[in-house]
N, C-alpha and C positions, 0 to 999 in steps of 0.2 A: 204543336207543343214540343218545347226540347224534349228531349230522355238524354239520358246519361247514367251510362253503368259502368260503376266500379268496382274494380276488381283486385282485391292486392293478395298476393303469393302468399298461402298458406303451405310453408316449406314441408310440415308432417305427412298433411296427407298426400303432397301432390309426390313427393318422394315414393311413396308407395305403390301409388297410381304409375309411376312414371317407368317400374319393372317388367310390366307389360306392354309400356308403348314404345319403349326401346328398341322393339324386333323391327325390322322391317325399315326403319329411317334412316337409309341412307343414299346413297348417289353414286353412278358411277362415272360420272361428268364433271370437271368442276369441283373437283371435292378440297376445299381449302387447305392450306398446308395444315402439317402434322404441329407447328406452335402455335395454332391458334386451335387446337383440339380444348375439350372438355376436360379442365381442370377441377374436381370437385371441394381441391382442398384452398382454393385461389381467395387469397386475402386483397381486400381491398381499401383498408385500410390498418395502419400499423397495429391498433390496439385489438384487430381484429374482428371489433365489432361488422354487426350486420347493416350495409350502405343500404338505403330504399332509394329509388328514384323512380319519377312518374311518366308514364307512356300515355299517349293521345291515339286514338284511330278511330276508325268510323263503325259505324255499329256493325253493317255489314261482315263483320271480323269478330264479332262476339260468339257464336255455336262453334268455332274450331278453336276458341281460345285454351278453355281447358287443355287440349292433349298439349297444345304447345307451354302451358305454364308447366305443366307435370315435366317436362323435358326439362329445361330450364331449371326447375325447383331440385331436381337430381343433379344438374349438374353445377349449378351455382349456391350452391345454400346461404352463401354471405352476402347476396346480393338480392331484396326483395324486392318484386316491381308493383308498382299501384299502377295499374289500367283502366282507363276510361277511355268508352266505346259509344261516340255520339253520332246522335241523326243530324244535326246539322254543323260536323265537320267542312268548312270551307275556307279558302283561303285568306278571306278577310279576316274570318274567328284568330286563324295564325297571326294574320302581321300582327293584331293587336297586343293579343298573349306575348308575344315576342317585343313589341316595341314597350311595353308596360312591365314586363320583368315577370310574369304572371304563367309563361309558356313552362310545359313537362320538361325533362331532362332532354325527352327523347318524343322525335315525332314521327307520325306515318306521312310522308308527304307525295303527293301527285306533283310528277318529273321537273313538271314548269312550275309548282310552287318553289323546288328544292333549287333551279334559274332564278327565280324574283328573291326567294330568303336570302340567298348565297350573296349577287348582289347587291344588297341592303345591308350586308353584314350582321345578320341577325343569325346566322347559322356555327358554329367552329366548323374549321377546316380540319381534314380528317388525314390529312398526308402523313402526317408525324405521326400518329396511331398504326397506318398502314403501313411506313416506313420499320416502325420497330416492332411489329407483330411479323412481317415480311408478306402480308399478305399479296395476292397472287389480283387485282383487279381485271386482270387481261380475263378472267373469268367469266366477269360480265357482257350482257350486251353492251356493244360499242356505243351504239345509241343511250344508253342510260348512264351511262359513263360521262358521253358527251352533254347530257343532258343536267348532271351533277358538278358537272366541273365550270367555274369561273372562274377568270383569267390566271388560271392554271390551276386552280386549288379546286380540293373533291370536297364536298359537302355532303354526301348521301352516299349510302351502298342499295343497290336493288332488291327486291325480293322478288316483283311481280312487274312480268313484263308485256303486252299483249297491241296487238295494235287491229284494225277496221276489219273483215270482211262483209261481204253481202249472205244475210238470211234469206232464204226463200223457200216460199211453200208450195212443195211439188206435184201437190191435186191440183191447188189454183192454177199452176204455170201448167200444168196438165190439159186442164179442161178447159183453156187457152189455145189451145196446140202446139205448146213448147214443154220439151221431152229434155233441154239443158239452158243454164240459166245465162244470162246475157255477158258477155264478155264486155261490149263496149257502150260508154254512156248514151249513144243514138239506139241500143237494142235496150236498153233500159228502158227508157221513154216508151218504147214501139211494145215489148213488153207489158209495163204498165199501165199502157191504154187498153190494153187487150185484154189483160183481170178485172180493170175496173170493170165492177157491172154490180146495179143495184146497192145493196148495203157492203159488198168488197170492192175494198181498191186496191190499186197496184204499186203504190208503194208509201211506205212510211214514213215521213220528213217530220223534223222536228224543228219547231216555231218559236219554241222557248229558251230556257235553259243553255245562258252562256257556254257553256263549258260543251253540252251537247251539238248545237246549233253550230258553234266553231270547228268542231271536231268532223263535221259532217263536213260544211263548205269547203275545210282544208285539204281534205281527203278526195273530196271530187278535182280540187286547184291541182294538186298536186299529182294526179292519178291522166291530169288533164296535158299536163309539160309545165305548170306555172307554179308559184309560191310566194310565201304572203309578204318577203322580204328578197331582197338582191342577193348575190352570194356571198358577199362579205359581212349581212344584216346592218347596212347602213340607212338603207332606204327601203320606202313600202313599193312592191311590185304590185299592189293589189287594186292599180289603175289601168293595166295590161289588156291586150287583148284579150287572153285568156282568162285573166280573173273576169273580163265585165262577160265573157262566153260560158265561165262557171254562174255567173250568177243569175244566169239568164236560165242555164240548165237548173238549179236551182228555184228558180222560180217555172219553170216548166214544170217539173215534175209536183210541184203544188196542185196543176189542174187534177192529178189522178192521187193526190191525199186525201182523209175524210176531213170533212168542215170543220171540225176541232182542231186543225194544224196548228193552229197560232198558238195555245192550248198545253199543244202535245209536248212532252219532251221523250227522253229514250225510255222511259219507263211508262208510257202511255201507251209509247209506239211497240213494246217489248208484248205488254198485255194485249194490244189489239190482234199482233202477230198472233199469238200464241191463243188465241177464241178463232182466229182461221178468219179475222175482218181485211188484215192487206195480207199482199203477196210478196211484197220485199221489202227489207231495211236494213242499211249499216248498221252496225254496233260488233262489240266484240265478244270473246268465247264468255264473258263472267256473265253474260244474258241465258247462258243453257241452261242451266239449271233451273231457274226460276220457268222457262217457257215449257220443261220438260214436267217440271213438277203441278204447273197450270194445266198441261194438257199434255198425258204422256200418250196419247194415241195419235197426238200432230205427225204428220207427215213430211217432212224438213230436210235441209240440210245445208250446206254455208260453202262459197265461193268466195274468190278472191277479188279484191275491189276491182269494177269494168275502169277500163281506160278510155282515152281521147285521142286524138290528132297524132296517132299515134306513138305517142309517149310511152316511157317505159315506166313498168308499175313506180309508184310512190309514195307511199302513207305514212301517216303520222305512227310515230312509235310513241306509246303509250305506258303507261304503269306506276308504281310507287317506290320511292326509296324510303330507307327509315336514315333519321338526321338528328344530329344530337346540337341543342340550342345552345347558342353562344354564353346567354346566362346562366348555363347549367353551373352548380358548386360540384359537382360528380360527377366528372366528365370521363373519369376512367371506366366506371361500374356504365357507364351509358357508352361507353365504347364497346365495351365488353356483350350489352345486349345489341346494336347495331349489329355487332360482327354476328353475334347465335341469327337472329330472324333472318340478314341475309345469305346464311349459311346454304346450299343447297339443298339439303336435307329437312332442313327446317322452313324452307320457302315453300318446299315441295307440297305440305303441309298446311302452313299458312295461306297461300296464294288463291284466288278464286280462277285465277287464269293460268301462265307460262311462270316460271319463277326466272328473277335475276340471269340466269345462266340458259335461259329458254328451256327449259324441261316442262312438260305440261304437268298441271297441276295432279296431285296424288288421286284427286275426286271422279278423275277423268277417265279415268284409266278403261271403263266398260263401255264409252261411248263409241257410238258407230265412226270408222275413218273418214266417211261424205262430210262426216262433223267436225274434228278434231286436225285431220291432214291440210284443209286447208287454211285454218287457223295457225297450225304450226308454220308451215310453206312462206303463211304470208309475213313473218314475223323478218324474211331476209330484206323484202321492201323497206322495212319501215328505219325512218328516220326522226330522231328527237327536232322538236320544236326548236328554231334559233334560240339560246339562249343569251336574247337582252331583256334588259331590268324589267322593261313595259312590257311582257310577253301576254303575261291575262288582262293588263288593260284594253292590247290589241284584239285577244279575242273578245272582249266584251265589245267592243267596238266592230265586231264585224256583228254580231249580231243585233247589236243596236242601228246599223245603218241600212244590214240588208235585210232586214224584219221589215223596214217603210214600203220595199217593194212589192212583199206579201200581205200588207195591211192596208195598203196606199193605193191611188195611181201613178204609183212611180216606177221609172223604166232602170232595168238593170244599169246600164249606163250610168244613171241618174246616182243611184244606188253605191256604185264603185267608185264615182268619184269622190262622195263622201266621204265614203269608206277610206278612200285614200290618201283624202285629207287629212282626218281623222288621228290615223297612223303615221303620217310625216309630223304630228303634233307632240303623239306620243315618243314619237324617237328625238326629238329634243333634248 
């Protein structure tokens, strides 16, 4: 069933609220210049009245909303936001909202949606805002920059930035006979034979879930020497050696998943981790929480993605910008909340992971370093997803072609050529 919760800025109380949340919010990294500070008396429209305009994000972002509105409500009082915070935020809800005139002012968007809007021309471009406010971008991760920008224009500023490591549970890999966790995807394997045993297995794959399932295969390709496009992103590379060798690892490490793989997605695989069912799985740091508060006596702790054929690390950079729609009528007062959420201070805050400027989130700060050090470490590998127009149709196409090998008797080969048909289709 959808939910959808909204929320609009009650300026009285949150003004109040907002005396005590002041202490403590700020950065000493990244801190945006001194004219784009907190103007309280900032009009944004001549007659002064008060501009409302509407923000979209995912629910997930609803329990920290409060302290971030109270901030916000102190510093902008002429500017009120209506927030809606839904469970089935995706990227298709976007284009529609956006091609039918229907989309918020302002949206929470995942890297590669803010490539496909940008593209489409469904997003404003944000230079001329950034131009005259003098704002400082070089702030941001490179990758999310890169990942916001088409054919020269920024569409998006960051707030949260995070990309892959490996989870693993250190009883299991223990009572194994491994005392440290695999570096390379042949000790993964070797690894994960050696947990599986009766109702544990050795590692966590996910069967489903576009967005999961890609994230996953990319991150092994890449981690491997290979990638899903050439280096100019004109053609699919995803008929290479290495892609049909990832996909083969891929479907390897199927044998040591539980029988629900096809099933699973990263939130299957997040709760199995966290009952002590497998011994290892990708995902990233915005999984700790939830596995901590499932089971805060697990025994855990997070590595950096294994590699291949000796290649050097490589993974996807990950995260969300906020992006102001092209059919907005208040594109100032929605520039104006872009610049506050990717503020560092305010990301610090908002973020379930790293924010924009890679600072680890405010929530984090007690977690053990086996945890948190190599989440941050891994964050110098990662690089944004090419951004061309078909980017989520491609990853939906990788799991639509190499799901047959896991469901089928189809041979990886079989699978990649597909697949790589598939993608010279989409790049048309």
């Amino acid at each position: 069933m959808k939910k959808v919760v909204k929320r609009t800025l009650s300026m009285t109380m949150a003004a109040t609220m907002a005396l005590g949340l002041m202490v403590g919010c700020s950065s000493a990294k990244g801190e945006q210049k001194s004219d784009t500070a907190p103007q309280s008396d900032q009009k944004t429209e001549a007659s002064g009245k008060p501009v409302t305009i509407k923000f979209w994000d995912g629910n997930w972002q609803e329990a920290v909303w409060p302290e971030v509105e109270a901030i916000w409500n102190k510093e902008h009082p002429d500017i009120k936001i209506e927030a809606e915070f839904q469970a089935d935020l995706a990227n298709d809800k976007y284009m529609l909202a956006l091609k039918n005139g229907t989309a918020p002012d302002v949206l929470s968007c995942a890297l590669d949606w803010v490539t496909t809007f940008g593209n489409a021309g469904l997003l404003a471009p944000l230079d001329e805002y950034v131009a005259k406010d003098s704002l400082d971008v070089n702030q941001f991760v490179k990758g999310a920059n890169d990942a916001s920008t088409v054919d020269g224009k920024l569409y998006g500023l960051p707030f949260r930035s995070e990309t892959y490591v490996m989870f693993y549970n250190k009883d299991i890999l223990s009572a194994a006979g491994y005392n440290t966790p695999p570096a390379t995807w042949d000790e993964v394997k070797e690894v994960a034979a050696a947990c599986t045993n009766g109702d544990v297995y050795g590692y966590g794959l996910c069967g489903t879930n576009y967005s999961n399932f890609s994230f996953q295969y990319i991150t092994m390709l890449r981690s491997s020497g290979g990638d899903i496009l050439n280096a100019d992103n004109t053609a699919s590379a995803l008929g290479s050696d290495v892609a049909i060798q990832t996909a083969q690892l891929y479907k390897d490490l199927a044998a040591y998943a539980p029988a629900s793989l096809l099933e699973n997605d990263n939130i299957a695989n997040r709760t199995l981790f966290a009952s002590g069912k497998i011994a290892m799985y990708l995902c990233g740091i915005y999984d700790l929480a939830e596995i901590v508060k499932a089971n805060p006596d697990l025994n855990f702790a997070c590595t950096m993605v294994p590699t291949a054929n000796g290649a050097e690390r490589n993974t996807i950079l990950g995260g969300w910008s906020v992006a102001v729609a092209e059919s907005s009528k208040e594109k100032e007062a929605a520039w104006e909340f872009v610049k506050f959420l990717s503020r560092p201070d305010i990301a610090a805050i908002y973020t379930n992971t790293f924010t924009g400027t890679a600072e680890v989130a405010a929530r984090y700060t007690d977690y053990p370093e086996e945890i948190i050090k190599p989440n941050a470490d891994a964050l110098q590998y990662a690089n944004a997803l090419p951004a061309v127009e078909n980017i989520v149709g491609i990853r939906q196409a990788i799991m639509d072609n190499l799901q047959l090998m896991l469901s089928e008797d189809m041979s990886a080969e079989e699978a990649s050529g597909q697949l790589d048909q598939a993608t010279k289709e989409l790049l048309k």
